[in-house]
C-alpha positions in Angstrom: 0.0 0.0 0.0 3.2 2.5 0.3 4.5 1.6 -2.6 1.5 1.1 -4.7 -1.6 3.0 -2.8 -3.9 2.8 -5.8 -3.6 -1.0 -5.5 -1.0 -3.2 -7.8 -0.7 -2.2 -11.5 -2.6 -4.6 -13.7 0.4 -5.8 -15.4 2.1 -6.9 -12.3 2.4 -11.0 -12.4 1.7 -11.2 -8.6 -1.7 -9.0 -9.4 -2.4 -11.4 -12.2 -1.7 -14.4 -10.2 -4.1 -13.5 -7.3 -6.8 -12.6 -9.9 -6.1 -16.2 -11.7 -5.7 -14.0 -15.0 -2.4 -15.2 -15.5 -0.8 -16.4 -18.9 2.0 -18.9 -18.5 1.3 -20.5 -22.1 4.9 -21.6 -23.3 6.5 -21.0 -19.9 8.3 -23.4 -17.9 6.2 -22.3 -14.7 3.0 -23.6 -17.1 5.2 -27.1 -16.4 4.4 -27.1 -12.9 0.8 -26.2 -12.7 -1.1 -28.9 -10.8 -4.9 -29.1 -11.8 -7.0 -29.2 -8.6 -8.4 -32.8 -9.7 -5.3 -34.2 -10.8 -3.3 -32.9 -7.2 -3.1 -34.7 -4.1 -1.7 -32.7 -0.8 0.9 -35.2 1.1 1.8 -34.7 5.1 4.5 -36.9 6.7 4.4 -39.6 4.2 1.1 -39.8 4.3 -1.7 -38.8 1.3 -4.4 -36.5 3.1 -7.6 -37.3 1.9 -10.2 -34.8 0.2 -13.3 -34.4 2.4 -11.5 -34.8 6.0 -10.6 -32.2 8.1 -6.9 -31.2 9.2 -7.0 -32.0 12.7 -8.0 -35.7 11.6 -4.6 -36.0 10.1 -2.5 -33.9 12.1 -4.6 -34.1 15.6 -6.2 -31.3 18.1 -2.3 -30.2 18.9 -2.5 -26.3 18.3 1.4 -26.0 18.0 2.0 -28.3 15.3 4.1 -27.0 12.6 2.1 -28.9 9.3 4.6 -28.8 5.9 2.2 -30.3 3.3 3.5 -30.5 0.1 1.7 -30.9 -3.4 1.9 -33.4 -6.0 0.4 -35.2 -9.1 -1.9 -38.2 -8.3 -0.6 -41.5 -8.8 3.5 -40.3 -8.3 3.4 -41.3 -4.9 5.0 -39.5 -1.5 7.0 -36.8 -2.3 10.9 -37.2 -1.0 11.5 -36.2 2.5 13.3 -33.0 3.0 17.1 -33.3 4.5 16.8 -32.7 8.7 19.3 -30.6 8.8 20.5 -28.2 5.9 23.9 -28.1 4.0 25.5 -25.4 5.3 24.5 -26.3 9.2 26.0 -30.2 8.3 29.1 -28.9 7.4 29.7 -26.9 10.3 28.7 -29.9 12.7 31.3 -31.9 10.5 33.8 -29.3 11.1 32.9 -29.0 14.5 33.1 -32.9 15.3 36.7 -33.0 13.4 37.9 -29.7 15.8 36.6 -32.0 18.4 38.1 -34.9 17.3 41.3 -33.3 16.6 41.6 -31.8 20.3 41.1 -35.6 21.8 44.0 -36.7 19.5 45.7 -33.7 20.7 45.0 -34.5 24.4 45.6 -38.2 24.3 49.5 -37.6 23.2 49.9 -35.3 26.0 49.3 -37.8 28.5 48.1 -37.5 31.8 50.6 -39.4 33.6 53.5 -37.4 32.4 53.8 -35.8 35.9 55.1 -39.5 37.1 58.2 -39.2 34.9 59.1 -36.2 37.8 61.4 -36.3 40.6 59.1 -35.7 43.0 56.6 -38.2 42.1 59.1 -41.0 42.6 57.3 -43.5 45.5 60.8 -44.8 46.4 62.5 -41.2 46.7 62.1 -41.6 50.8 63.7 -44.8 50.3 66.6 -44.2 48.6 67.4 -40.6 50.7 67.0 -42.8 53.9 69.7 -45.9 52.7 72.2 -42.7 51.3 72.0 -43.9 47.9 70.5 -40.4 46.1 72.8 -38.8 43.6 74.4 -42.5 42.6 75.9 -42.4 39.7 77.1 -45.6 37.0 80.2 -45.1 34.9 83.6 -43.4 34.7 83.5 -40.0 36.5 
């Protein structure tokens, strides 16, 4: 209405699409127009049937987000959508190989490195109570 306050111009193609006075002869959209008795309307795998209502597909749950998709009669369930998109796969793959490379990381730096220490020798008491600290093999 801002940009157009006398309504949309009547050669507009969203004008003509509401008004159904739109020509797609020798289009590739004409290609994809589904006649009302040849569609059927599909909703998780399942063909909903002309006549029933929606809540006796989907049920009486008021939050349920319903994607319904269209298609010819006789072609069967459309393919299911991916769960997760693309771009958000790649960054959990990129996220699990950071992950993955951190463990590899944290694995060769070994906890028990502290035990190669001098003070976490058990048998240091030992050896500074029998005077036998500081021994050393071989030619001086």
């Amino acid at each position: 209405m801002i940009v157009y306050p006398m309504n949309l111009p009547p050669h507009d193609p969203i004008r003509m699409e509401i008004e159904n006075t739109e020509d797609l002869a020798g289009t590739q959209a004409s290609l994809e127009v589904i006649m009302e008795d040849e569609a059927s309307l599909w909703f998780c795998g399942k063909e909903m049937q002309r006549g029933k209502k929606l809540k006796d597909h989907v049920g009486k749950n008021e939050k349920t987000k319903v994607i319904a998709k269209l298609q010819k009669k006789g072609q069967g369930a459309p393919g299911r959508e991916p769960v997760v998109s693309e771009e958000e796969q790649k960054k959990m793959m990129a996220y699990a190989f950071r992950k993955q490379e951190e463990m590899k990381k944290l694995d060769t730096e070994s906890d028990d490195a502290y035990l190669n220490s001098p003070w976490a020798d058990s048998n240091q008491l030992k050896r500074q109570f029998h005077g036998m600290n500081n021994i050393k093999w071989g030619p001086r």
